[in-house]
C-alpha positions as CSV (number, residue, x, y, z in Angstrom):
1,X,-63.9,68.2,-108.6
2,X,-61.7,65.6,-108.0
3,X,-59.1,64.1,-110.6
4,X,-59.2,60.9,-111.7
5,X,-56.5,58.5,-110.6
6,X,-54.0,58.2,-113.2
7,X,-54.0,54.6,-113.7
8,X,-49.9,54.1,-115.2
9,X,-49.0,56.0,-111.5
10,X,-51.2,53.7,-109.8
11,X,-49.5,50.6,-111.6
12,X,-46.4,52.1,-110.8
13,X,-46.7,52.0,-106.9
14,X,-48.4,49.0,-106.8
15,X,-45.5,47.4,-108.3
16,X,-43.6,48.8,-105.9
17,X,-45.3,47.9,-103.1
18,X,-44.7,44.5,-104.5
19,X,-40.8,44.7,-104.4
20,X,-40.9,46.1,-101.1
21,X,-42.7,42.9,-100.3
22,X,-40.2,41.0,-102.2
23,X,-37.6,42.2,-100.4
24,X,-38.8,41.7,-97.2
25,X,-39.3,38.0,-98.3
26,X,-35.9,37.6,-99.4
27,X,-35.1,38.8,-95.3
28,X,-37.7,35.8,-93.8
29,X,-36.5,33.5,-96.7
30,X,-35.2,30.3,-94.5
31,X,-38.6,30.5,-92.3
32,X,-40.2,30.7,-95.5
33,X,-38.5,27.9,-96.9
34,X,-38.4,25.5,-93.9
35,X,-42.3,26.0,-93.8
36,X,-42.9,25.8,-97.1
37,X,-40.1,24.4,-99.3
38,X,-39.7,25.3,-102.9
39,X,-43.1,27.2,-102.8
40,X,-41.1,30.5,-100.9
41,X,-38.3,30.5,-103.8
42,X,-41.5,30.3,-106.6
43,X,-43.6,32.9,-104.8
44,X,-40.7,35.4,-104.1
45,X,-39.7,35.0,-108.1
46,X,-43.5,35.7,-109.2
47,X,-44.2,38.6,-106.6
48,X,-40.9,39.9,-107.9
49,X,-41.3,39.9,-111.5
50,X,-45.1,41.2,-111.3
51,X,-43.6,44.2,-109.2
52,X,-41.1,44.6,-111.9
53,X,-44.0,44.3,-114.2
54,X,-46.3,47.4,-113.3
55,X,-43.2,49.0,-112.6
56,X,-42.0,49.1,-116.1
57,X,-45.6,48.4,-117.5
58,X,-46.0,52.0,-119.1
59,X,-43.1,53.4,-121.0
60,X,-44.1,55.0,-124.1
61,X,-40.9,57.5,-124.7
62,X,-37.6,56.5,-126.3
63,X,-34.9,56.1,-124.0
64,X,-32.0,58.7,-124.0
65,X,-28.9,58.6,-126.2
């Protein structure tokens, strides 16, 4: 039988899929932005802070002293 996915891991690499995108727009920024203007910076700062998102998403223990 197979296990079920669990869906915090899932979030987790899918946010970081997302900053690996992010950072590859941050490379192809000035195409970006002579194509389309502001739009590149605003994209870049949404798919960065949804990949820092899911990464973060599911932290349920207390942080070490």
């Amino acid at each position: 039988m197979k296990p079920s996915p669990n869906p915090s891991k899932t979030a987790f690499w899918i946010g970081n899929a997302l900053l690996a995108v992010a950072l590859l727009m941050l490379f192809y920024m000035n195409p970006l932005a002579e194509r389309f203007g502001m739009l590149a910076f605003v994209g870049w700062a949404i798919v960065a802070a949804l990949g820092v998102y899911l990464v973060v998403k599911d932290r349920h223990e207390e942080p070490p002293l």
